[in-house]
HTML snippet that shows the backbone in 3Dmol.js (N, CA, C, O; Angstrom):
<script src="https://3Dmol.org/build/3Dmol-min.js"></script>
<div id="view" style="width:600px;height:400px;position:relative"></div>
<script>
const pdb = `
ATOM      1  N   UNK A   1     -54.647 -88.146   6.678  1.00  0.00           N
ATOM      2  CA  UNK A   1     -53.474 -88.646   7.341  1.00  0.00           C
ATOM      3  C   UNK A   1     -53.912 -89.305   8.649  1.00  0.00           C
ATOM      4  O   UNK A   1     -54.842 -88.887   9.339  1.00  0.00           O
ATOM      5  N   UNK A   2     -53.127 -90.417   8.942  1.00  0.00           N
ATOM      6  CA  UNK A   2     -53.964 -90.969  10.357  1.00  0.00           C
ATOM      7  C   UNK A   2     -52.380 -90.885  11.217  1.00  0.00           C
ATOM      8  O   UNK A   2     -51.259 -90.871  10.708  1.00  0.00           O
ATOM      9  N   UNK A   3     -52.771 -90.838  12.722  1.00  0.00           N
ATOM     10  CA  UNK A   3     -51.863 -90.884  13.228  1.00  0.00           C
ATOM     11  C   UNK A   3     -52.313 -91.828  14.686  1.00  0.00           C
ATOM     12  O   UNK A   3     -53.302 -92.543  14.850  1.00  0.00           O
ATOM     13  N   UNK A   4     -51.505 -91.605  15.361  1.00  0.00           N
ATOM     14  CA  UNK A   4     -51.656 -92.252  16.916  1.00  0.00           C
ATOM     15  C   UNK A   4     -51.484 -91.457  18.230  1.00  0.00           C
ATOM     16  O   UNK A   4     -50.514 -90.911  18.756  1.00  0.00           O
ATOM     17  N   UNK A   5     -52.249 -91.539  18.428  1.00  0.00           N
ATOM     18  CA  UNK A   5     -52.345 -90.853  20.086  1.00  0.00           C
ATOM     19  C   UNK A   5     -52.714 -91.377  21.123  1.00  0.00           C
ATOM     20  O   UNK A   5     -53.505 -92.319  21.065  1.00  0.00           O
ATOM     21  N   UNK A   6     -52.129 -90.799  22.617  1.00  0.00           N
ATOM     22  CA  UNK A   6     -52.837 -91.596  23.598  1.00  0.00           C
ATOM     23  C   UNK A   6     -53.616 -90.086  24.211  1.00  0.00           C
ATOM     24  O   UNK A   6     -53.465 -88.865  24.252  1.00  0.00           O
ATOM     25  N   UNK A   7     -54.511 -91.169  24.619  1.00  0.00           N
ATOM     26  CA  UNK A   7     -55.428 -89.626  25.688  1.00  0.00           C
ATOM     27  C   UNK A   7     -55.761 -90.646  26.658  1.00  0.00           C
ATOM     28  O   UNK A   7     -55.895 -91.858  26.488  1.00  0.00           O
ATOM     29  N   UNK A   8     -55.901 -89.766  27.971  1.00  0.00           N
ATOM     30  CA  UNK A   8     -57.029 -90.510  28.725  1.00  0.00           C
ATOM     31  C   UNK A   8     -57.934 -91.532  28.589  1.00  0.00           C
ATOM     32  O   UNK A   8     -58.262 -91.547  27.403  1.00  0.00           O
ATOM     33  N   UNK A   9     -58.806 -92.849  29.515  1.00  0.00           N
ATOM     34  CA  UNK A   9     -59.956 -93.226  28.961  1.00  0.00           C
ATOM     35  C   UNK A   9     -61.267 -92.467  29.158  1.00  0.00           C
ATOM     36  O   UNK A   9     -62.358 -92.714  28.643  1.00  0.00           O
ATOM     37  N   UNK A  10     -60.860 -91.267  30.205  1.00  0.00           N
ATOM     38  CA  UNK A  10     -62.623 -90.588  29.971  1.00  0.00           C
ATOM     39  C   UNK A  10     -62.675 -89.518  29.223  1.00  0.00           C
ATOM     40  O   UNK A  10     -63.779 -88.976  29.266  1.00  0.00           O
ATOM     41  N   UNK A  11     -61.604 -88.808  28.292  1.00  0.00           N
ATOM     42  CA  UNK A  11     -61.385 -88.059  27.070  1.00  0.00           C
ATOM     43  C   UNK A  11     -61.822 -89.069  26.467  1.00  0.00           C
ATOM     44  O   UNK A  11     -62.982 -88.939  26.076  1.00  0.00           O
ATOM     45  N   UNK A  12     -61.200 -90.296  26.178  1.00  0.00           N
ATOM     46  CA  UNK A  12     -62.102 -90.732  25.118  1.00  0.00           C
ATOM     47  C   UNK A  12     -63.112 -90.999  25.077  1.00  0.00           C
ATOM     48  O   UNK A  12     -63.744 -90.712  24.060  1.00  0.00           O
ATOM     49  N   UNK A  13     -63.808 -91.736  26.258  1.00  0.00           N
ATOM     50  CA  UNK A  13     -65.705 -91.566  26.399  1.00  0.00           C
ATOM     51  C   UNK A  13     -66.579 -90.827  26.195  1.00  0.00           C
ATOM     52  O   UNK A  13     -67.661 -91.043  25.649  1.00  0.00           O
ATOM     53  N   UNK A  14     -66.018 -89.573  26.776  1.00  0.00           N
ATOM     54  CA  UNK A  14     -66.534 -88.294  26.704  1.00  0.00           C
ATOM     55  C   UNK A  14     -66.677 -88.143  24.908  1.00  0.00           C
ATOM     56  O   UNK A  14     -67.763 -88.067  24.332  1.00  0.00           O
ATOM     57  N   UNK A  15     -65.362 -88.122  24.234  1.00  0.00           N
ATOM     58  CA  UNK A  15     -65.526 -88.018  22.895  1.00  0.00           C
ATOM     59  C   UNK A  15     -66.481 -88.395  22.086  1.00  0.00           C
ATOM     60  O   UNK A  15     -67.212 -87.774  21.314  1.00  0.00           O
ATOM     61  N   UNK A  16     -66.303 -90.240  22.557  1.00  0.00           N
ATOM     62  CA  UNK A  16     -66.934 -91.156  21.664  1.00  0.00           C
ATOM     63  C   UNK A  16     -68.498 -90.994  21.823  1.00  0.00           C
ATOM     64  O   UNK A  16     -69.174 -91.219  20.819  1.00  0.00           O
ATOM     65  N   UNK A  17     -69.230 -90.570  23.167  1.00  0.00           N
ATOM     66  CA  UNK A  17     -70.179 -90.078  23.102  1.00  0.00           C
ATOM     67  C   UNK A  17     -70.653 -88.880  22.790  1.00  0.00           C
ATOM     68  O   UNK A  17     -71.873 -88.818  22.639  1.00  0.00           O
ATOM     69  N   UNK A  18     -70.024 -87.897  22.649  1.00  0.00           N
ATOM     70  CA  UNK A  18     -70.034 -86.709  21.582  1.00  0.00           C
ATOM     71  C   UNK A  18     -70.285 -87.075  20.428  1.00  0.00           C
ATOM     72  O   UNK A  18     -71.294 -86.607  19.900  1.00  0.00           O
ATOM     73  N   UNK A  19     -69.466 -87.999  19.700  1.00  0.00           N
ATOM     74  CA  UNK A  19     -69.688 -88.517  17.873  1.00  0.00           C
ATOM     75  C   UNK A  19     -70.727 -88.925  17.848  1.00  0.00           C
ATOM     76  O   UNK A  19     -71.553 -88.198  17.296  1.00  0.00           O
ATOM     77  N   UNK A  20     -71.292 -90.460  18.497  1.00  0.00           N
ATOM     78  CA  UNK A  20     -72.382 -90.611  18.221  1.00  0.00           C
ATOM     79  C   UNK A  20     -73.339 -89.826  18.769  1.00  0.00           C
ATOM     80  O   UNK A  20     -74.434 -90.108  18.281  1.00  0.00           O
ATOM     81  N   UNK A  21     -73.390 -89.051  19.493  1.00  0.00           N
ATOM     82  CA  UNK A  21     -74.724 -87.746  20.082  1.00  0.00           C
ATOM     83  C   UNK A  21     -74.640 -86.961  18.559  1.00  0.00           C
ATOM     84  O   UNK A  21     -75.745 -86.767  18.054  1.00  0.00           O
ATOM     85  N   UNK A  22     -73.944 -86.682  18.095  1.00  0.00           N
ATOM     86  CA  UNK A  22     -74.408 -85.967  17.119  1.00  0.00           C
ATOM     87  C   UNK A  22     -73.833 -86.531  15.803  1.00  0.00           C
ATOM     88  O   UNK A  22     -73.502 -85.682  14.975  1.00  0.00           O
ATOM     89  N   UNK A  23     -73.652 -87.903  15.460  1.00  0.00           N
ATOM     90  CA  UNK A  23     -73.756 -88.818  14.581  1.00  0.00           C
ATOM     91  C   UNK A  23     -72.605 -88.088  13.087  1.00  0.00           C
ATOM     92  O   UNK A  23     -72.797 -87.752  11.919  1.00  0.00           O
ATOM     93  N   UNK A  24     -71.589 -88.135  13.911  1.00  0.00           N
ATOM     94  CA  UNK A  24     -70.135 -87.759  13.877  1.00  0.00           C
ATOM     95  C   UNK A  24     -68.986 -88.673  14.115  1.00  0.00           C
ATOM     96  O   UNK A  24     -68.885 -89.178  15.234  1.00  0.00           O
ATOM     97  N   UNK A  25     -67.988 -88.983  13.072  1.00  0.00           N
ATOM     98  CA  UNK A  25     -66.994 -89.678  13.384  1.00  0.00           C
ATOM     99  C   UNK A  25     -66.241 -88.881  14.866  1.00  0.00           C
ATOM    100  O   UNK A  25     -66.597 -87.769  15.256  1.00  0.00           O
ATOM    101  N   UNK A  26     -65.249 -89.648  15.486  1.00  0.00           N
ATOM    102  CA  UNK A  26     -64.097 -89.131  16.506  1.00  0.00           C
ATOM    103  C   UNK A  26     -63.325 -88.486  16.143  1.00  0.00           C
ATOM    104  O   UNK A  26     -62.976 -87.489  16.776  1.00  0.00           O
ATOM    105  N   UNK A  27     -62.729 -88.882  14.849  1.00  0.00           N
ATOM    106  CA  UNK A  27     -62.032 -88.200  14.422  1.00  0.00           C
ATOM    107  C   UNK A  27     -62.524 -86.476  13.621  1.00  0.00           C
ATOM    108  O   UNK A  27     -61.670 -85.598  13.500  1.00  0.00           O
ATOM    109  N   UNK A  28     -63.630 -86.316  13.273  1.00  0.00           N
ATOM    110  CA  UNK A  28     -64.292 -85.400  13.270  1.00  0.00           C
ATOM    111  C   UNK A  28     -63.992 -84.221  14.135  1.00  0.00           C
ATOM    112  O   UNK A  28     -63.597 -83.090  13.852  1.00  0.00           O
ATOM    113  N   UNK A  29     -64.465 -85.142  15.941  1.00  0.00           N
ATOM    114  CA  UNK A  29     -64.446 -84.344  16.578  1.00  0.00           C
ATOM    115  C   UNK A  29     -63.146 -83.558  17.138  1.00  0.00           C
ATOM    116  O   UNK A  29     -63.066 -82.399  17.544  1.00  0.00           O
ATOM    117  N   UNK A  30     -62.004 -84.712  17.015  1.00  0.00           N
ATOM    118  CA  UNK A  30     -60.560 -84.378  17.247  1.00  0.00           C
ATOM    119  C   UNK A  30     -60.459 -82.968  15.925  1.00  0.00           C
ATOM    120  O   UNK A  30     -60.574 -81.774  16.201  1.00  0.00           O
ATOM    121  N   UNK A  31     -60.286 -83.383  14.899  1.00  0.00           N
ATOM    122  CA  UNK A  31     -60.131 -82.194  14.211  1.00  0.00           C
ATOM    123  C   UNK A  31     -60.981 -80.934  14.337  1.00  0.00           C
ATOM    124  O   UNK A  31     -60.465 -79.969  13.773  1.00  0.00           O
ATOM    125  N   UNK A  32     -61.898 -80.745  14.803  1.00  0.00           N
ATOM    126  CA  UNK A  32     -62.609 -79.656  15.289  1.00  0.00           C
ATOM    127  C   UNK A  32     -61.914 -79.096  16.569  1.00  0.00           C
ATOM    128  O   UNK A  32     -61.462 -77.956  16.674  1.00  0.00           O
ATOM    129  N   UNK A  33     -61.897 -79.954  17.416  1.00  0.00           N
ATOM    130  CA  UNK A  33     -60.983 -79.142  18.339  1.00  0.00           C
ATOM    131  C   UNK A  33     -59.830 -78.896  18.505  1.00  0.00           C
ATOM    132  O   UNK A  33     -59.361 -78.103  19.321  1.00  0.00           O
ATOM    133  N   UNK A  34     -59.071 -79.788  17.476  1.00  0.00           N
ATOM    134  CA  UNK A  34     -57.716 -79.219  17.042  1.00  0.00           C
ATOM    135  C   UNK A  34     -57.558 -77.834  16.468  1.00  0.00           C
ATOM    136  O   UNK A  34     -56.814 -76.861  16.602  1.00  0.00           O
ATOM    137  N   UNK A  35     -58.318 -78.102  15.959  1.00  0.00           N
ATOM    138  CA  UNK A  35     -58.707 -76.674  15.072  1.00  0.00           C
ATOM    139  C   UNK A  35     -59.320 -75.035  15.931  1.00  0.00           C
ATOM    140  O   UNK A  35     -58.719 -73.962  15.974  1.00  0.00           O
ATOM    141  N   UNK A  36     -60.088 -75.230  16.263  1.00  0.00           N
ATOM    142  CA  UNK A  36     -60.065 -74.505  18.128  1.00  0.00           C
ATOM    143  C   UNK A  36     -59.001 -74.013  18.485  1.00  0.00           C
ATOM    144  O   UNK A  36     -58.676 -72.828  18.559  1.00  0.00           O
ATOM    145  N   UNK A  37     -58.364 -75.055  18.746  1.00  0.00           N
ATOM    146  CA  UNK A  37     -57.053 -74.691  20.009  1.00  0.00           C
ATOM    147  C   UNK A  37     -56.220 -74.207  18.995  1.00  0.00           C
ATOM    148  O   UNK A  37     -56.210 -72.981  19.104  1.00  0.00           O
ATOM    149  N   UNK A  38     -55.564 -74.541  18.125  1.00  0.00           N
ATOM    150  CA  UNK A  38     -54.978 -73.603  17.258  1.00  0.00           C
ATOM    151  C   UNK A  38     -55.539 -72.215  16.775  1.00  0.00           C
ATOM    152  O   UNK A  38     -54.809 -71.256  16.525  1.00  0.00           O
ATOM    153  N   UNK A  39     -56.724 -72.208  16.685  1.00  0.00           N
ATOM    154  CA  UNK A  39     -57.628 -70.628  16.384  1.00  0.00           C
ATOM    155  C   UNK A  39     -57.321 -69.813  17.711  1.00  0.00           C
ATOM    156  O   UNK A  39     -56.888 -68.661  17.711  1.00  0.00           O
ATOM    157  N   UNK A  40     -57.572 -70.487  18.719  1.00  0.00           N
ATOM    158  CA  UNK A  40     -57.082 -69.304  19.799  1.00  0.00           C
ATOM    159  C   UNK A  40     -55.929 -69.197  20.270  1.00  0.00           C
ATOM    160  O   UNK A  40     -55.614 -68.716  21.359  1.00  0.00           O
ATOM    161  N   UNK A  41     -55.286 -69.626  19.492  1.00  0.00           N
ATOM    162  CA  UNK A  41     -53.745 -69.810  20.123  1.00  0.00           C
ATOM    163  C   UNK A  41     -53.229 -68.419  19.404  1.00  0.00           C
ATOM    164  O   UNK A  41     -52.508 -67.542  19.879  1.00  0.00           O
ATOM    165  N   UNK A  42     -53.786 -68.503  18.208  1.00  0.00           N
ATOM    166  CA  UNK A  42     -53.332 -67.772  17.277  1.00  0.00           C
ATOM    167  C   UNK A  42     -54.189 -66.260  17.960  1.00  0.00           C
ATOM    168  O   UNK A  42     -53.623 -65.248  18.375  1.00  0.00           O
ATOM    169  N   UNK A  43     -55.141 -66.426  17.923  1.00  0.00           N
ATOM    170  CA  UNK A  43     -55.817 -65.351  18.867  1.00  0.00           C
ATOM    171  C   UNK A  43     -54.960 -64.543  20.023  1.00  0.00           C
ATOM    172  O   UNK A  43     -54.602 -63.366  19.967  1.00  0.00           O
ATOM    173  N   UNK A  44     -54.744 -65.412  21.001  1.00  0.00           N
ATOM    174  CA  UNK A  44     -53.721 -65.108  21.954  1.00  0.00           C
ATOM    175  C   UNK A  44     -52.616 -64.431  21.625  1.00  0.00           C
ATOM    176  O   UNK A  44     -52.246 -63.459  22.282  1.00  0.00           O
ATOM    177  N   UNK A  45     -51.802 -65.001  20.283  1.00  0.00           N
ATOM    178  CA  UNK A  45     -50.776 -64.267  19.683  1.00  0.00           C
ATOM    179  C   UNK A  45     -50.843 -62.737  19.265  1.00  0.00           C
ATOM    180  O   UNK A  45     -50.043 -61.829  19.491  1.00  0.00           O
ATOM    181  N   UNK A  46     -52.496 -62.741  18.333  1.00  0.00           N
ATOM    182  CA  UNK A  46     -52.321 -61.403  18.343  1.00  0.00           C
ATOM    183  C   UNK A  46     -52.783 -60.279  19.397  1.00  0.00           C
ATOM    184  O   UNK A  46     -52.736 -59.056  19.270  1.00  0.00           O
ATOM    185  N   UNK A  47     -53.310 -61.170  20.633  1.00  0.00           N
ATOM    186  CA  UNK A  47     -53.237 -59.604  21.630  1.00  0.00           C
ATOM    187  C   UNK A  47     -52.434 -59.608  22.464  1.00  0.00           C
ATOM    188  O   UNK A  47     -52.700 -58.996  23.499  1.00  0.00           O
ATOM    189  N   UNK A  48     -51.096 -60.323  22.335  1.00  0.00           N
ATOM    190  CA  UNK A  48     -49.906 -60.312  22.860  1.00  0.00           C
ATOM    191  C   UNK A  48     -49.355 -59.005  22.027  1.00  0.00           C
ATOM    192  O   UNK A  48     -48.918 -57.920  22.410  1.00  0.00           O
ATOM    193  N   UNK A  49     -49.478 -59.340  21.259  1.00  0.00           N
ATOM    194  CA  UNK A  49     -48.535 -58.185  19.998  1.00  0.00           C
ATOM    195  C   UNK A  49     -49.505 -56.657  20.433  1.00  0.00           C
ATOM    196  O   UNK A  49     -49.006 -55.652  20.940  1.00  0.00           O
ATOM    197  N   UNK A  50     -51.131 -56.856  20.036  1.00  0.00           N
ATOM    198  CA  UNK A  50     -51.274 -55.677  20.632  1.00  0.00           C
ATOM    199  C   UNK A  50     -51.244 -54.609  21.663  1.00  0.00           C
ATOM    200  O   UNK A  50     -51.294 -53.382  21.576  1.00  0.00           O
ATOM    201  N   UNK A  51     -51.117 -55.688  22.982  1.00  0.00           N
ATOM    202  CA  UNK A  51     -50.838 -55.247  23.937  1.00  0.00           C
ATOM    203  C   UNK A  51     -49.274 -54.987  23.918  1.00  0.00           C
ATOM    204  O   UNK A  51     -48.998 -54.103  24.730  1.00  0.00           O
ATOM    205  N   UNK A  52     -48.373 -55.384  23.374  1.00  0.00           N
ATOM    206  CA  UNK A  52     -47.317 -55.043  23.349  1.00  0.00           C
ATOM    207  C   UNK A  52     -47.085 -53.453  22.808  1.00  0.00           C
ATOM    208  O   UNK A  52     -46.560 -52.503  23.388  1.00  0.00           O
ATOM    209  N   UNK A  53     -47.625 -53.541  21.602  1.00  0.00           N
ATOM    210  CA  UNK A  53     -47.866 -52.212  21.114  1.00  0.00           C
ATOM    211  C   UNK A  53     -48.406 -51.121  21.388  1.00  0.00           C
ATOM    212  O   UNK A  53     -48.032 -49.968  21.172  1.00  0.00           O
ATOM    213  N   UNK A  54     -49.541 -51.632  22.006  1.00  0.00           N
ATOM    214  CA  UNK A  54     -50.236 -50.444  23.201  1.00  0.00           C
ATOM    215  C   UNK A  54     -49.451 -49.527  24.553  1.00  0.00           C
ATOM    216  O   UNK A  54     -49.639 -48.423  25.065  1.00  0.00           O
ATOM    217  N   UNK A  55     -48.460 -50.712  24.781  1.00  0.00           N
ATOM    218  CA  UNK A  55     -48.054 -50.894  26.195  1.00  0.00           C
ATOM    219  C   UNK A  55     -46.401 -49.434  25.770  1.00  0.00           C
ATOM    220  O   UNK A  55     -45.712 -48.938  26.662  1.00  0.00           O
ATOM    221  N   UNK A  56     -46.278 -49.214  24.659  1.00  0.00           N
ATOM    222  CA  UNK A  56     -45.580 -48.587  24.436  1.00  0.00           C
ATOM    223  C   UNK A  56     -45.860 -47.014  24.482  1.00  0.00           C
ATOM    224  O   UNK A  56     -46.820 -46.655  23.799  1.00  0.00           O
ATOM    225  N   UNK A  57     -45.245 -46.127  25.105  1.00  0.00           N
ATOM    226  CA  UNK A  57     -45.849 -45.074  24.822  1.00  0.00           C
ATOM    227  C   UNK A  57     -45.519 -44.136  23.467  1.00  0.00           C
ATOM    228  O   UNK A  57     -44.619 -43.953  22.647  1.00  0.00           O
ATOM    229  N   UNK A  58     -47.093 -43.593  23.853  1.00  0.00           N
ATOM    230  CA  UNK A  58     -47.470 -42.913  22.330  1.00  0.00           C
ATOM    231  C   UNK A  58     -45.999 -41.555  21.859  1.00  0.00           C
ATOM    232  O   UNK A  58     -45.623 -40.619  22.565  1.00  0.00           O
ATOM    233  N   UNK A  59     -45.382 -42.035  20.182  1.00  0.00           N
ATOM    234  CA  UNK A  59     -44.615 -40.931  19.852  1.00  0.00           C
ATOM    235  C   UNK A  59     -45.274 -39.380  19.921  1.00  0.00           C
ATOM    236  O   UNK A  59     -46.393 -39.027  20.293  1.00  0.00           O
ATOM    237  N   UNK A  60     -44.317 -38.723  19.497  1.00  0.00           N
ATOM    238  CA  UNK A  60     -44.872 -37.686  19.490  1.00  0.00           C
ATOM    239  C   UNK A  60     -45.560 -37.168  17.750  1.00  0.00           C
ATOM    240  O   UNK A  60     -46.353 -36.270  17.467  1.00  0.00           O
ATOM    241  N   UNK A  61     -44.902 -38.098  16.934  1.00  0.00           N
ATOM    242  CA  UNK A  61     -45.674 -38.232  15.563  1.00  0.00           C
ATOM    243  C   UNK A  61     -47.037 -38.814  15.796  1.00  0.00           C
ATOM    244  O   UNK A  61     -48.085 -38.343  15.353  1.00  0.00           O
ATOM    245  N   UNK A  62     -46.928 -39.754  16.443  1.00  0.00           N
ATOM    246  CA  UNK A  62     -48.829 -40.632  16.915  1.00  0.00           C
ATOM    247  C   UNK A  62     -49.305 -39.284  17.929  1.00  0.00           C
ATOM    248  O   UNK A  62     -50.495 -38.997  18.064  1.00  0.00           O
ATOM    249  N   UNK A  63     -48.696 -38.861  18.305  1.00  0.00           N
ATOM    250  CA  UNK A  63     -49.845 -37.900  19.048  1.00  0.00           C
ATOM    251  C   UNK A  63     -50.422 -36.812  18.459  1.00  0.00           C
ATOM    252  O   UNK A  63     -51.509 -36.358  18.815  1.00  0.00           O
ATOM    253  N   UNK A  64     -49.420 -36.154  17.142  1.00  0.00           N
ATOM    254  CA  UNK A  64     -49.606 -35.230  16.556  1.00  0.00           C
ATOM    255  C   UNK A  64     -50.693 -35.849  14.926  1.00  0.00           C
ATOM    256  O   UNK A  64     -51.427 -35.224  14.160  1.00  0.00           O
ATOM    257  N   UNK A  65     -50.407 -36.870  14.973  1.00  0.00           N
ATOM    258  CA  UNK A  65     -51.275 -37.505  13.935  1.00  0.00           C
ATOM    259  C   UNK A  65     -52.717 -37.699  14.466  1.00  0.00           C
ATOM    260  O   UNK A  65     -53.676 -37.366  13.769  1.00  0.00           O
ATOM    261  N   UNK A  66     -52.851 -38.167  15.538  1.00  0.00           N
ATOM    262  CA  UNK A  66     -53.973 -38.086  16.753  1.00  0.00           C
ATOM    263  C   UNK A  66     -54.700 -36.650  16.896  1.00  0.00           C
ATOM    264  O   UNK A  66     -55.895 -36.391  16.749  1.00  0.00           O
ATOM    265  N   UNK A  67     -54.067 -36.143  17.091  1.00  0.00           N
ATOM    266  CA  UNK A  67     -54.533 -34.716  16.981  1.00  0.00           C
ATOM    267  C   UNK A  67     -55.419 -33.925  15.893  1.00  0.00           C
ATOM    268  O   UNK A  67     -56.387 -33.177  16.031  1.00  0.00           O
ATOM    269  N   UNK A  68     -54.776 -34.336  14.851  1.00  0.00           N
ATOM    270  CA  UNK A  68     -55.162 -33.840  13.411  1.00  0.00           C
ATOM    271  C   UNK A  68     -55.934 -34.593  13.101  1.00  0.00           C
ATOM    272  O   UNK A  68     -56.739 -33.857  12.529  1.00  0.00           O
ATOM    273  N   UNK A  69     -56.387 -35.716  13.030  1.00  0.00           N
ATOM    274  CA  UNK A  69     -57.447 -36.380  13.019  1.00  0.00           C
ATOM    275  C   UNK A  69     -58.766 -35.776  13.944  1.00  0.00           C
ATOM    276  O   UNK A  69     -59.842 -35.461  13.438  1.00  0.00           O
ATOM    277  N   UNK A  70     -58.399 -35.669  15.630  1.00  0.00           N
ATOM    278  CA  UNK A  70     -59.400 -35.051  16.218  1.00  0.00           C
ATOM    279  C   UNK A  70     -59.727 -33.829  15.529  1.00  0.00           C
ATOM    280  O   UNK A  70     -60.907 -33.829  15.178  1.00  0.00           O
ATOM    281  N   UNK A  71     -59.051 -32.721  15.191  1.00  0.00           N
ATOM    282  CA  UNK A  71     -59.206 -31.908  14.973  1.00  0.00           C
ATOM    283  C   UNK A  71     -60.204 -31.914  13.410  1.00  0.00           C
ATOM    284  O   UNK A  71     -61.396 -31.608  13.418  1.00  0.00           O
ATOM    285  N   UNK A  72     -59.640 -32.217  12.462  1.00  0.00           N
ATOM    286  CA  UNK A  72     -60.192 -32.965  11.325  1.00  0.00           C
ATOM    287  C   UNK A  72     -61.734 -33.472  11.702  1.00  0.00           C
ATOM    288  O   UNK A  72     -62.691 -32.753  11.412  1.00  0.00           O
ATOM    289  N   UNK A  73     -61.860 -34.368  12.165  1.00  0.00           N
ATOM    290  CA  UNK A  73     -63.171 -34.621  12.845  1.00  0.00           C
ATOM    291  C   UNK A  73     -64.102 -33.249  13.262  1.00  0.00           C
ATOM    292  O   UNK A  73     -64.957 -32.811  12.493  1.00  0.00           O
ATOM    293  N   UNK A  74     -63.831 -32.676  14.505  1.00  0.00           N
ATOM    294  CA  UNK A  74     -64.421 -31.587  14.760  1.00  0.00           C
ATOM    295  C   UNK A  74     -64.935 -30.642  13.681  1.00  0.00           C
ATOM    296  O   UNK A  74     -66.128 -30.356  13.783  1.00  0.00           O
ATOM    297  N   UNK A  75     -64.244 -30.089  12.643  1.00  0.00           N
ATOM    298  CA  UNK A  75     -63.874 -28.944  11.503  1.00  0.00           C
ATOM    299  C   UNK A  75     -65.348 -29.839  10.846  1.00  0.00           C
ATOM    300  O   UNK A  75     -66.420 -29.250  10.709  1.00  0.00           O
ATOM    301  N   UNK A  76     -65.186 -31.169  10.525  1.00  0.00           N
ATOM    302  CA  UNK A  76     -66.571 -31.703   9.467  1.00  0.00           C
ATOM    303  C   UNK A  76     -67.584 -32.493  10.176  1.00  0.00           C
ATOM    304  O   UNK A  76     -68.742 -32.078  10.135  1.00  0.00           O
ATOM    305  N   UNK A  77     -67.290 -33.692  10.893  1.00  0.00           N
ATOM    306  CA  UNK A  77     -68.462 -34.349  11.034  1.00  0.00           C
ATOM    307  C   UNK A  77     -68.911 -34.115  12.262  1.00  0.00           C
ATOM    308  O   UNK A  77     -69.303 -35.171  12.761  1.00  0.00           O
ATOM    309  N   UNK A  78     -69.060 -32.976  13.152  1.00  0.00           N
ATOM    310  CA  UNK A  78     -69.300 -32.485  14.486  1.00  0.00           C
ATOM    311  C   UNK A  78     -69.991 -31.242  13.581  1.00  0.00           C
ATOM    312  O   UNK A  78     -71.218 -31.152  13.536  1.00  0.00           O
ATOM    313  N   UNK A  79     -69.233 -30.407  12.952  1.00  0.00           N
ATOM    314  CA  UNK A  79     -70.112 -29.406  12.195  1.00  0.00           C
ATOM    315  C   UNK A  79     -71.168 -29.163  11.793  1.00  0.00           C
ATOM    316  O   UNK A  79     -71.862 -28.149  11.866  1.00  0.00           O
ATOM    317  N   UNK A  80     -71.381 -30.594  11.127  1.00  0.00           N
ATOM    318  CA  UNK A  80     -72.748 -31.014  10.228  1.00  0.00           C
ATOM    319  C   UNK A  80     -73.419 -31.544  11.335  1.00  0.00           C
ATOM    320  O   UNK A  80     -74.574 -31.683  10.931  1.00  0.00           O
ATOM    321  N   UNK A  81     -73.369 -31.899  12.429  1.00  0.00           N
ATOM    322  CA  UNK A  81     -74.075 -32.629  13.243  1.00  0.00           C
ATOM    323  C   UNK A  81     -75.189 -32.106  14.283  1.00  0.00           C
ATOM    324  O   UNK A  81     -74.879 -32.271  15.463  1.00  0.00           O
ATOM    325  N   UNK A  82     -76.269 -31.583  14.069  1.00  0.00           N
ATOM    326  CA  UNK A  82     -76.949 -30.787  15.040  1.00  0.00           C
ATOM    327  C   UNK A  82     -77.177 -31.321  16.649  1.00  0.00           C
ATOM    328  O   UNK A  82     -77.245 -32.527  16.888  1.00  0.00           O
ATOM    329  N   UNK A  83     -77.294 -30.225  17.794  1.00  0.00           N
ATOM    330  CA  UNK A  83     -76.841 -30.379  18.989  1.00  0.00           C
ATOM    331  C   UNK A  83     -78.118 -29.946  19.912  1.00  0.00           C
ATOM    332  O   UNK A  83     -78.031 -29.976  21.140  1.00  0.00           O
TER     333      UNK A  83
END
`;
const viewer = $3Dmol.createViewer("view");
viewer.addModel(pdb, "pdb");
viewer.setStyle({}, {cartoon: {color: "spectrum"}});
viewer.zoomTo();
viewer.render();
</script>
């Protein structure tokens, strides 16, 4: 698909000497970093959510599930584990 854009003229210098430095169309390089900025965007999204989720405090089912796990842990793989 082709489209039209304006950028800057030293985004585009900068670019156009990027392609040929490494003997690459422009458009190459546009889709690579399109592609980037959407990867961390999406990135960003999910430690918004985790931090959201974090930021909540722990139920008392997550703490008691937490627990039993530690505990669980201790009972086997601390057991077997010499000290």
């Amino acid at each position: 698909m082709k489209i039209a854009i304006s950028i800057p003229e030293n985004i585009f210098r900068d670019v156009k000497k990027a392609a040929e430095k490494q003997k690459r169309s422009r458009s190459e390089i546009f889709v690579e970093a399109v592609r980037e900025y959407l990867e961390k965007l999406e990135s960003r999204r999910i430690l918004e959510r985790l931090n959201e989720a974090y930021a909540a405090p722990e139920t008392r089912e997550e703490r008691d599930a937490r627990r039993s796990e530690l505990d669980l842990y201790k009972r086997t793989v601390l057991k077997r584990e010499e000290w």
